[in-house]
PDB file as gemmi writes it, atoms N, CA and C in Angstrom:
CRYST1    1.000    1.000    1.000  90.00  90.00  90.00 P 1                      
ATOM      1  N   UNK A   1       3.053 -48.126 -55.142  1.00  0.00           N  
ATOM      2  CA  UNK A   1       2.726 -49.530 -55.113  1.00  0.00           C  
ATOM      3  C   UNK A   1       1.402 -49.762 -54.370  1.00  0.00           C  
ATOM      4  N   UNK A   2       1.177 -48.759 -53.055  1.00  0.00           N  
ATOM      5  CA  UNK A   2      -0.065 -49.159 -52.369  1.00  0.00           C  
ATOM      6  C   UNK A   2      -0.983 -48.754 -53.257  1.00  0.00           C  
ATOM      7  N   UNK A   3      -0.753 -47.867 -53.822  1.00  0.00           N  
ATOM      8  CA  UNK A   3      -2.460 -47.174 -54.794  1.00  0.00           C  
ATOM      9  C   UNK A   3      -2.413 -47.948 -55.903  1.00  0.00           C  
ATOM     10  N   UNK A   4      -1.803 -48.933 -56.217  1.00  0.00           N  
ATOM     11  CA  UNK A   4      -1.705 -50.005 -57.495  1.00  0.00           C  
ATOM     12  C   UNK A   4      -2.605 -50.809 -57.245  1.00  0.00           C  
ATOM     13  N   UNK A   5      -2.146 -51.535 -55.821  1.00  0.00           N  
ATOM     14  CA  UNK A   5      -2.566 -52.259 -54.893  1.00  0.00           C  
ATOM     15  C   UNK A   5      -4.223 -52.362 -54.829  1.00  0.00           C  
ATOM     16  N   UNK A   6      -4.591 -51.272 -54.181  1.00  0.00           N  
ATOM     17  CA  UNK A   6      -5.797 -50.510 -54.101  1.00  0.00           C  
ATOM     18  C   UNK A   6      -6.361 -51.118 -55.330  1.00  0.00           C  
ATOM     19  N   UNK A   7      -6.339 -50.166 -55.963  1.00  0.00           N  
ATOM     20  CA  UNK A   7      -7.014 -50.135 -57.574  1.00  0.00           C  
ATOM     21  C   UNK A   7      -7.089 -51.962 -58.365  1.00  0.00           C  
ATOM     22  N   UNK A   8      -6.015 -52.116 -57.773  1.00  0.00           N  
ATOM     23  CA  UNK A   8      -6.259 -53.553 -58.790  1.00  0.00           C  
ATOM     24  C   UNK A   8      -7.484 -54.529 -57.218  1.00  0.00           C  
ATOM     25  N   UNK A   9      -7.615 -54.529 -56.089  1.00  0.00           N  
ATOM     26  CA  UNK A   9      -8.226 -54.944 -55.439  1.00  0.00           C  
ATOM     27  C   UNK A   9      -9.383 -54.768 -55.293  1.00  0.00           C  
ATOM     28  N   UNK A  10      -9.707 -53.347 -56.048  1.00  0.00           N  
ATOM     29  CA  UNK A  10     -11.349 -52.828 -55.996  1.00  0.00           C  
ATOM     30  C   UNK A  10     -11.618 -53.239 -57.320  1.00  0.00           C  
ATOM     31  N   UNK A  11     -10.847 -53.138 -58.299  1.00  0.00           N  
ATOM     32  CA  UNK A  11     -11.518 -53.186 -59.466  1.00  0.00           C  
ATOM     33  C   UNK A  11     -11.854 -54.759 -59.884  1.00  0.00           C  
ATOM     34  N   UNK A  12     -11.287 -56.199 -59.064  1.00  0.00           N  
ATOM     35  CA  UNK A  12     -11.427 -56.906 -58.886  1.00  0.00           C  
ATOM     36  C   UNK A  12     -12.775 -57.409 -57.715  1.00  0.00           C  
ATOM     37  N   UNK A  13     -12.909 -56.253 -57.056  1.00  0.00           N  
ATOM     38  CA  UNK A  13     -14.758 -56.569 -56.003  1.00  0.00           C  
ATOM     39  C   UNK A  13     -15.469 -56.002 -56.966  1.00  0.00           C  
ATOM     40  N   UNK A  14     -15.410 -54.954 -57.677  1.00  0.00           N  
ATOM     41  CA  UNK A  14     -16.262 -54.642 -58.690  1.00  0.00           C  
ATOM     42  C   UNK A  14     -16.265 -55.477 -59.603  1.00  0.00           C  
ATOM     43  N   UNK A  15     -15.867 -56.639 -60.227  1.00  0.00           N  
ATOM     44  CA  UNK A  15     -16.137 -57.203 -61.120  1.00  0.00           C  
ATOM     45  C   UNK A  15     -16.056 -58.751 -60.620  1.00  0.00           C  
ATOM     46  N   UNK A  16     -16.794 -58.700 -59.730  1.00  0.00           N  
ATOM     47  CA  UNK A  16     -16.885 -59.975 -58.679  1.00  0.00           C  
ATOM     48  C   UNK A  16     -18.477 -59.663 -58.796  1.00  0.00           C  
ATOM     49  N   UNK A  17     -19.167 -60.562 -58.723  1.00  0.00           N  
ATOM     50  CA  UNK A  17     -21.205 -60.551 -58.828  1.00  0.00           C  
ATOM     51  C   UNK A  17     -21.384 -60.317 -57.314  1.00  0.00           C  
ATOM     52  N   UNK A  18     -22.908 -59.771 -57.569  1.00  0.00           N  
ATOM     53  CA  UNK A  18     -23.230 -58.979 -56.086  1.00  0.00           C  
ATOM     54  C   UNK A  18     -22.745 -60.500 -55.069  1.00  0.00           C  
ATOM     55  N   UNK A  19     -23.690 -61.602 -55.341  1.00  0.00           N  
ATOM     56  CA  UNK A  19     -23.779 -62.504 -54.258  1.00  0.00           C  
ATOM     57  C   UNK A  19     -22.143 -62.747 -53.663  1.00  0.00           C  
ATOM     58  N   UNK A  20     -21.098 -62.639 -54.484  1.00  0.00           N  
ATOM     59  CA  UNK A  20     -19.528 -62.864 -53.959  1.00  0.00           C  
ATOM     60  C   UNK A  20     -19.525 -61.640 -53.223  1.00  0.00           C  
ATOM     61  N   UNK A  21     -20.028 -60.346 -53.804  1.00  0.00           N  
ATOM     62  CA  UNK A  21     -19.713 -58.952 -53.062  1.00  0.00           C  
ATOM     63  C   UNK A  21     -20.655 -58.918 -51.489  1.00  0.00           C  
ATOM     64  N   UNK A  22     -21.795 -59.537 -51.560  1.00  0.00           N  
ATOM     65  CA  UNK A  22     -22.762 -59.311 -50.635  1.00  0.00           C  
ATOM     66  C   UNK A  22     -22.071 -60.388 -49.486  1.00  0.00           C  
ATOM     67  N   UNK A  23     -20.907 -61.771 -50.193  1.00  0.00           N  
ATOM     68  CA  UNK A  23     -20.313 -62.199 -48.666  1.00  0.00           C  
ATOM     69  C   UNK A  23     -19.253 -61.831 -48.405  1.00  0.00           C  
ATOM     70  N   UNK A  24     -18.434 -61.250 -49.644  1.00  0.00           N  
ATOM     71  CA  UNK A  24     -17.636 -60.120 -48.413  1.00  0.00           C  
ATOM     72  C   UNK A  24     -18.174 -59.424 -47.630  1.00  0.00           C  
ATOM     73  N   UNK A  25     -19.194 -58.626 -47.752  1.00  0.00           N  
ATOM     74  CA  UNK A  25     -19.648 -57.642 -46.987  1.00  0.00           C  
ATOM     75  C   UNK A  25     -19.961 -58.102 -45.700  1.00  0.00           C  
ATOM     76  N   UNK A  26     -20.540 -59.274 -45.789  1.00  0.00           N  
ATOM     77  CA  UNK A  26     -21.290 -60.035 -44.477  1.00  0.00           C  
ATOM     78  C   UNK A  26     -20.197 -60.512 -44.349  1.00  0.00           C  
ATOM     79  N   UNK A  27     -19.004 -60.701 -44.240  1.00  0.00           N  
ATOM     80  CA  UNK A  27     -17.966 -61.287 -43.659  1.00  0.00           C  
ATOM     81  C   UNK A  27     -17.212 -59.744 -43.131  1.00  0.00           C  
ATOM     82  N   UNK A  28     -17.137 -58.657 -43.656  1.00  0.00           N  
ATOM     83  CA  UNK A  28     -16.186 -57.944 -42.815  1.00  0.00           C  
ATOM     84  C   UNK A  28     -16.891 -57.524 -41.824  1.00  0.00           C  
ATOM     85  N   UNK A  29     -18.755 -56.980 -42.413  1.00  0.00           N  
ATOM     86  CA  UNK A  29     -19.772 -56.527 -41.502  1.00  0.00           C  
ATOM     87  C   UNK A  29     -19.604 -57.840 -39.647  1.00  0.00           C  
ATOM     88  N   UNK A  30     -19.233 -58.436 -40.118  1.00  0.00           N  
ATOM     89  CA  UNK A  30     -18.835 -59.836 -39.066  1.00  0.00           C  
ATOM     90  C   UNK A  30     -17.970 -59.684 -38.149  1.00  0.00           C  
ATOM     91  N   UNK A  31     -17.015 -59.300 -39.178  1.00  0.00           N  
ATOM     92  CA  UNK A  31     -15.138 -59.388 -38.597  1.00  0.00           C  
ATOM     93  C   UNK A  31     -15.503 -58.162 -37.536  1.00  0.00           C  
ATOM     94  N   UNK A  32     -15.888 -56.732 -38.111  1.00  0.00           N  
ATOM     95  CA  UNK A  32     -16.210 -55.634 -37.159  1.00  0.00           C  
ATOM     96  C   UNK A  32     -16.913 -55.444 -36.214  1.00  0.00           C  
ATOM     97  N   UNK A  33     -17.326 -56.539 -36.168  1.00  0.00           N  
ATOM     98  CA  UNK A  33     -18.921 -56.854 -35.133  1.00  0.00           C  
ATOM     99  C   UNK A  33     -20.292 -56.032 -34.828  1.00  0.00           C  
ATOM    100  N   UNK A  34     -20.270 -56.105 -36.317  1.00  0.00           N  
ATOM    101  CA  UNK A  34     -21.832 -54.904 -37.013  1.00  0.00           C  
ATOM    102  C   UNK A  34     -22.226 -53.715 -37.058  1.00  0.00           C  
ATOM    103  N   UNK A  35     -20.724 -53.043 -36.156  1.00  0.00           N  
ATOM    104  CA  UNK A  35     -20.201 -51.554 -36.062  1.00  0.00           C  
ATOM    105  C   UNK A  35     -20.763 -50.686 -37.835  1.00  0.00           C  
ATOM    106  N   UNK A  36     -21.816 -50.321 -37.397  1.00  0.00           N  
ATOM    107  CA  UNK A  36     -21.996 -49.167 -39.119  1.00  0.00           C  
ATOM    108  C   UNK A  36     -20.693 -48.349 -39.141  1.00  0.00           C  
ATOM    109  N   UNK A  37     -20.556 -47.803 -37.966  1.00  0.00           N  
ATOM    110  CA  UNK A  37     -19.558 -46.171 -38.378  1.00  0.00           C  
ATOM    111  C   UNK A  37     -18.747 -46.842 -39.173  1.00  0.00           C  
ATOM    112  N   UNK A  38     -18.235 -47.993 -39.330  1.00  0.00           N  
ATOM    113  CA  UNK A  38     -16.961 -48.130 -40.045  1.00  0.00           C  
ATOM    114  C   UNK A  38     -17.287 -48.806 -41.529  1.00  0.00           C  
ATOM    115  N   UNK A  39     -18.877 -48.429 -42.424  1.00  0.00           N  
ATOM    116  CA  UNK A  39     -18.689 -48.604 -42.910  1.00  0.00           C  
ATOM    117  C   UNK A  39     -19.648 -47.244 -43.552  1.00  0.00           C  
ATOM    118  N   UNK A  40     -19.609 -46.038 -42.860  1.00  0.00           N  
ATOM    119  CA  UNK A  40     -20.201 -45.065 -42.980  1.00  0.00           C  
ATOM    120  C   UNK A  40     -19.728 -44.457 -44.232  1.00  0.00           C  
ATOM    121  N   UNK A  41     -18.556 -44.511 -44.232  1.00  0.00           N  
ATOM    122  CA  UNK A  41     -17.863 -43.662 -45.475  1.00  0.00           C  
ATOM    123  C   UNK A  41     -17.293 -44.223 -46.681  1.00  0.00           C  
ATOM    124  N   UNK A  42     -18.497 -45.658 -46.801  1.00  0.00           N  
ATOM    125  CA  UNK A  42     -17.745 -46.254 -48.260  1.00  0.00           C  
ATOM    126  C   UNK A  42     -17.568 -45.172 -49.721  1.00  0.00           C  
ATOM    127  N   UNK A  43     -18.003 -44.484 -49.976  1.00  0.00           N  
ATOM    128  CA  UNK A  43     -18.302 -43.151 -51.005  1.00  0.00           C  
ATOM    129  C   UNK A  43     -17.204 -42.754 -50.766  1.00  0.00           C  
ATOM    130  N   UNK A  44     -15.918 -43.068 -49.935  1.00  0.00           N  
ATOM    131  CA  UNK A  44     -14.745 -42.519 -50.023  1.00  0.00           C  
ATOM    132  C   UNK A  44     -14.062 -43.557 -50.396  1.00  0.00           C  
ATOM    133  N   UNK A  45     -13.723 -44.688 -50.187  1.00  0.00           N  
ATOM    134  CA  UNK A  45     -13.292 -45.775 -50.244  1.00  0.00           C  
ATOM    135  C   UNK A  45     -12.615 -46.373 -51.631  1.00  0.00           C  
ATOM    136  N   UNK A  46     -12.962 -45.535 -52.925  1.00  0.00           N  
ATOM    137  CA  UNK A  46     -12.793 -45.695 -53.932  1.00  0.00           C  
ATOM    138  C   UNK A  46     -11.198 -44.974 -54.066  1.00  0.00           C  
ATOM    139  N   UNK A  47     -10.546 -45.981 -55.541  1.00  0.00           N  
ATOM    140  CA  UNK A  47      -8.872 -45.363 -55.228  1.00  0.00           C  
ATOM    141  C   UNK A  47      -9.014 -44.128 -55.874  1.00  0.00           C  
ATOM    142  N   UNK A  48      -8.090 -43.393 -55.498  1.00  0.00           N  
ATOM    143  CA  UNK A  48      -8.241 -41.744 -56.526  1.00  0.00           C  
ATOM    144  C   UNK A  48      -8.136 -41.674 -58.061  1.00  0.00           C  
ATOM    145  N   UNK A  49      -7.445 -43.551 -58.223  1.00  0.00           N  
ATOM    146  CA  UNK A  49      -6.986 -43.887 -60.016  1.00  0.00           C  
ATOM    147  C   UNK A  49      -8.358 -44.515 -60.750  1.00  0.00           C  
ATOM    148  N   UNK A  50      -9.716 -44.501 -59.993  1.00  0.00           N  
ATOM    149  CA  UNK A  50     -10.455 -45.048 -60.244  1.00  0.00           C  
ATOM    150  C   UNK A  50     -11.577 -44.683 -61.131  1.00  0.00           C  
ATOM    151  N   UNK A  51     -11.670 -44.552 -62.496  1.00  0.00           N  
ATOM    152  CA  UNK A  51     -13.012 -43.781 -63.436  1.00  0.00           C  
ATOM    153  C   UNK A  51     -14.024 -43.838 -62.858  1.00  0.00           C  
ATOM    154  N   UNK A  52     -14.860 -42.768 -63.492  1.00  0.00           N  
ATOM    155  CA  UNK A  52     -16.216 -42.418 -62.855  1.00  0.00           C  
ATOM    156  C   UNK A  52     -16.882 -43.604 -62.683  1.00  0.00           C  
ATOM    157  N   UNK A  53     -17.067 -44.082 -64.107  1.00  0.00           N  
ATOM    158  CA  UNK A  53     -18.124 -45.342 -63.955  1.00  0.00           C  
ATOM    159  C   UNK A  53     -17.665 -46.413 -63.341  1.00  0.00           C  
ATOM    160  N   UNK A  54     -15.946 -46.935 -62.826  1.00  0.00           N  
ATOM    161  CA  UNK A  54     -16.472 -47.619 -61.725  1.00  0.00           C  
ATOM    162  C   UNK A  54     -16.911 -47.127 -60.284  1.00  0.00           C  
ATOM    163  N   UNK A  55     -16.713 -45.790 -59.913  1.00  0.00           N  
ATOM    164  CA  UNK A  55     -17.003 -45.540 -58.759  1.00  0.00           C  
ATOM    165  C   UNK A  55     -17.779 -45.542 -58.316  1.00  0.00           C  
ATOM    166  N   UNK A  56     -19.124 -45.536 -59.570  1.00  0.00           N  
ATOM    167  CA  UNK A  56     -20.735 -45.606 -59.823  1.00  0.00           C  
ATOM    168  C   UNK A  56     -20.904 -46.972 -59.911  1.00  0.00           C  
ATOM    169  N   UNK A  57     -20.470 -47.927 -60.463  1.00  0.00           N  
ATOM    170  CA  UNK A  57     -20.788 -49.252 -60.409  1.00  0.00           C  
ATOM    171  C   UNK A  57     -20.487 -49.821 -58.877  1.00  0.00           C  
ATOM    172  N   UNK A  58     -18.807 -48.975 -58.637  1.00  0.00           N  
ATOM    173  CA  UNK A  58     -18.877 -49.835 -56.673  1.00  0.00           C  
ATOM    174  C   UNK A  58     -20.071 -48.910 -56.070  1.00  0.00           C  
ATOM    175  N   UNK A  59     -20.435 -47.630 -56.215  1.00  0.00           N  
ATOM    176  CA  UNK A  59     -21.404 -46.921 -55.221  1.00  0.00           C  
ATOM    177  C   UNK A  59     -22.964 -47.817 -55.366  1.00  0.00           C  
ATOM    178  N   UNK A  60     -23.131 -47.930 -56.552  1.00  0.00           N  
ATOM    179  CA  UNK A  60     -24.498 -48.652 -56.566  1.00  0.00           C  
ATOM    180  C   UNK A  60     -24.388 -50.042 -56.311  1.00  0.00           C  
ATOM    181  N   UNK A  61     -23.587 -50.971 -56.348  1.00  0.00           N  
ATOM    182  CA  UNK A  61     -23.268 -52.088 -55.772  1.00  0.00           C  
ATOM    183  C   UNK A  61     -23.192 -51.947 -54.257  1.00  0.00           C  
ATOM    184  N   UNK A  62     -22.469 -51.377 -53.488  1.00  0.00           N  
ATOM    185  CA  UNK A  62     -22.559 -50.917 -52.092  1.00  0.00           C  
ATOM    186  C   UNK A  62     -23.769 -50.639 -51.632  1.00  0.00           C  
ATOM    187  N   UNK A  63     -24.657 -50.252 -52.511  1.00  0.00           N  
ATOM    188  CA  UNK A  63     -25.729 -49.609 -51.872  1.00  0.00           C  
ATOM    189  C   UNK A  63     -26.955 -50.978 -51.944  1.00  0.00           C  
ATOM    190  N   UNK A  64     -26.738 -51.156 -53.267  1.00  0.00           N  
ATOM    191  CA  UNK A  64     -27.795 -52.895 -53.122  1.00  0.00           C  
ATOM    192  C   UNK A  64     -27.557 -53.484 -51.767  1.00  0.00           C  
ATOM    193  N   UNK A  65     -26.483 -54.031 -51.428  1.00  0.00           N  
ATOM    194  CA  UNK A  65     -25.957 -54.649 -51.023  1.00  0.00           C  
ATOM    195  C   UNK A  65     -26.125 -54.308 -49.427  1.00  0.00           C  
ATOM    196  N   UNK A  66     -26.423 -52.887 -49.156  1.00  0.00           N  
ATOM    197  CA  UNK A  66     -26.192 -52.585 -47.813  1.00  0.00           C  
ATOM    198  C   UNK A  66     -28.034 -52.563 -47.499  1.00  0.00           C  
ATOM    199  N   UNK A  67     -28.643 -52.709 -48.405  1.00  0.00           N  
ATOM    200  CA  UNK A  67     -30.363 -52.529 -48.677  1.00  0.00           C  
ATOM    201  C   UNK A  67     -30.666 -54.051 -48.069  1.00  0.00           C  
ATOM    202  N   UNK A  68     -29.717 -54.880 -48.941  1.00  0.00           N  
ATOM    203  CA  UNK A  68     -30.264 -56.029 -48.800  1.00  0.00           C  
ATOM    204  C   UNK A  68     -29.596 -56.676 -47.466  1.00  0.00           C  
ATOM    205  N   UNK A  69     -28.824 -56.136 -46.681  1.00  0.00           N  
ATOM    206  CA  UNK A  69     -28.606 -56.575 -45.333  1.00  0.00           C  
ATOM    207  C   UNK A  69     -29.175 -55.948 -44.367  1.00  0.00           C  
ATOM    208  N   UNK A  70     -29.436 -54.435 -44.696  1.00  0.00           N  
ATOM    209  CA  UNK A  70     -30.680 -54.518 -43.811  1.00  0.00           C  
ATOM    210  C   UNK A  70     -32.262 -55.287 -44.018  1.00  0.00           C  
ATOM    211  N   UNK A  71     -32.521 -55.800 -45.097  1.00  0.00           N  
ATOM    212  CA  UNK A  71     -33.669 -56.393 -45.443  1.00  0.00           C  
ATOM    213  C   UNK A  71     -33.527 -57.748 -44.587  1.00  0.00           C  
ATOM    214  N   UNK A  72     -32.082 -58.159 -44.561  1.00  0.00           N  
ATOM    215  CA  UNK A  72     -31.767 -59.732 -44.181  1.00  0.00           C  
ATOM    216  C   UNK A  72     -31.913 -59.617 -42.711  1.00  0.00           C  
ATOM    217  N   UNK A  73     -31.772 -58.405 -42.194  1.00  0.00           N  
ATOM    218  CA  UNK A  73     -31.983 -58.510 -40.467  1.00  0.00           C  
ATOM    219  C   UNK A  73     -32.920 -57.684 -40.271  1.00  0.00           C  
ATOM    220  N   UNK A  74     -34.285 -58.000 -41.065  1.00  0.00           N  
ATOM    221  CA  UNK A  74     -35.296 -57.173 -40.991  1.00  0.00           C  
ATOM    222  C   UNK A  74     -35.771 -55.959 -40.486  1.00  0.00           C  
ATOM    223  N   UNK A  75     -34.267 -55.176 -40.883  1.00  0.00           N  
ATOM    224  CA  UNK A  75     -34.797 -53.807 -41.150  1.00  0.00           C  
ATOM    225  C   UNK A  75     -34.234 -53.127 -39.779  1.00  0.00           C  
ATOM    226  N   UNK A  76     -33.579 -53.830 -38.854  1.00  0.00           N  
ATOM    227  CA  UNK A  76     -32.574 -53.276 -37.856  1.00  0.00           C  
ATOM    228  C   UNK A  76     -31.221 -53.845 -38.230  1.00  0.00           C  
ATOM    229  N   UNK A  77     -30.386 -53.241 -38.867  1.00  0.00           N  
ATOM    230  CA  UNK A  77     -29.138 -53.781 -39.096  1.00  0.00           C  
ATOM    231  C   UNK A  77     -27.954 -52.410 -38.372  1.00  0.00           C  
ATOM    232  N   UNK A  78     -26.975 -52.604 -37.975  1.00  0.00           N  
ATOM    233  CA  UNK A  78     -26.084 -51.648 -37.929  1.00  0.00           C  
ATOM    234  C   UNK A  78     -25.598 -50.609 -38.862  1.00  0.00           C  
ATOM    235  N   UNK A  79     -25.750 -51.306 -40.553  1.00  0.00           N  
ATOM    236  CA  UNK A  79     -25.444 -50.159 -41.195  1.00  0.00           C  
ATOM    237  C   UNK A  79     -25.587 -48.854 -41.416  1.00  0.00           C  
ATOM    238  N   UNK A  80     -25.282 -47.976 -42.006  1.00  0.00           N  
ATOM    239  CA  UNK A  80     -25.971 -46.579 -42.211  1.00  0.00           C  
ATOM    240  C   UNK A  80     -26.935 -46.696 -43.149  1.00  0.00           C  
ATOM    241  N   UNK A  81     -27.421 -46.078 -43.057  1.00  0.00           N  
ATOM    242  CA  UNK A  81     -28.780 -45.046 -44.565  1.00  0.00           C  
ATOM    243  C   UNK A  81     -27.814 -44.949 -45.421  1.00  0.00           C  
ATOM    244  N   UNK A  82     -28.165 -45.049 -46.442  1.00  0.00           N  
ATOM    245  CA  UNK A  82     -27.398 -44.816 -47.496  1.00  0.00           C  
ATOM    246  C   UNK A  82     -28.046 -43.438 -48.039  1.00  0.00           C  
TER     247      UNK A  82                                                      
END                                                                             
């Protein structure tokens, strides 16, 4: 049930547009209080039931997304390098 769970919750941020994806991000990046390590290992984060091409659509979405928050705090943000 949890890996159902999973899968139907990602495959629903993946098919959510960056700007909905980019305020989750800035909302959990928030909730954690701008801590990168914990969002060091999104490239794992994907469910194990999940096809290639979305794992490539969430990896390159993640990665816009983490570009453009460091762009938004000009270029010192907590996140990692992608």
């Amino acid at each position: 049930m949890l890996c159902h769970s999973h899968h139907q919750v990602f495959s629903q941020w993946i098919g959510s547009n960056l700007a909905e994806q980019k305020a989750d991000l800035e909302d959990y990046v928030r909730d954690i209080g701008g801590r990168g390590h914990s969002v060091e290992h999104y490239r794992d984060l994907a469910p194990p039931t999940a096809r290639e091409v979305e794992r490539q659509l969430y990896i390159t979405d993640l990665e816009t997304l983490l570009e453009l928050l460091r762009y938004g705090n000009g270029g010192a943000s907590a996140t990692p390098e992608a």
